[in-house]
N, C-alpha and C positions, 0 to 999 in steps of 0.2 A: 551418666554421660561424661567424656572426657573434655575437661574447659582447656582449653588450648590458651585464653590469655593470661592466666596466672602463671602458665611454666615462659610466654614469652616474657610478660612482666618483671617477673623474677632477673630474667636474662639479660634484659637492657641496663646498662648502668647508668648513671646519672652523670650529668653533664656541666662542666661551671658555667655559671654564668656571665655572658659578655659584661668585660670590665676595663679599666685604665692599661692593666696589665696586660690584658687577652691584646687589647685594641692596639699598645707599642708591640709586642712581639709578633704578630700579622704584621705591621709597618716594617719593621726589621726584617722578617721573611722574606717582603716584597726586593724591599732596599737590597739584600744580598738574592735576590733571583736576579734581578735588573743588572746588577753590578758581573753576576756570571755570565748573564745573556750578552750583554755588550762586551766583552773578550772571547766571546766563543760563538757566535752568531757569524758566517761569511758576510755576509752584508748586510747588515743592521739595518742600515738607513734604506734599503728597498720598500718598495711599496707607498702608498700615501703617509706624506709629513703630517707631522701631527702640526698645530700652531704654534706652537712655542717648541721647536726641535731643540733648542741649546741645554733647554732644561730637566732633559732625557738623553744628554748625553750625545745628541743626534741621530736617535733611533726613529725608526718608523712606527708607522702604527702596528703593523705587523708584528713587529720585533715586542714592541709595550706590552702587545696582547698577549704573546704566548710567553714574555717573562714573567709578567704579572698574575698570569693562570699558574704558569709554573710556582711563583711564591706562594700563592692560596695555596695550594697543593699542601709544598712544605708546613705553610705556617698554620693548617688544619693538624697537622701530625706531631709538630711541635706544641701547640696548644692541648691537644689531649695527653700529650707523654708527661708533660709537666703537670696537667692537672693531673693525671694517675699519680705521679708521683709526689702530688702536693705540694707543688713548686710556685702553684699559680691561684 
């Protein structure tokens, strides 16, 4: 019988593990999503204020949410390309 989890096994590659380094460069990520989101977003500040708007820039929640998605995004892609490349 053909074991199917030894050929996916094989296939998955290994992952680094969450560190000082992984944890500033996801930060960084964010920082420059946020920083794109608020000069390219029509109206940032729509939607429900967060409580402390000045410290966002005076973005909404709206706005926080989908730049902050958007950084994870990135800074998933940038943490595996460095770690493939042993950067990380």
């Amino acid at each position: 019988m053909f074991q199917f989890t030894s050929i996916i096994a094989t296939a998955i590659p290994s992952t680094i593990e969450w560190n000082s380094n992984v944890a500033l460069t996801m930060i960084v990520c964010n920082i420059v999503a946020i920083a794109i989101g608020k000069f390219t977003i029509k109206y940032p500040s729509a939607g429900p204020q967060l409580p402390s708007p000045a410290l966002f820039g005076g973005m909404g929640f709206p706005a926080l949410l989908a730049t902050t998605s958007l950084g994870h995004l990135i800074g998933v892609g940038v943490i595996l390309g460095l770690a493939n490349l042993g950067a990380l």
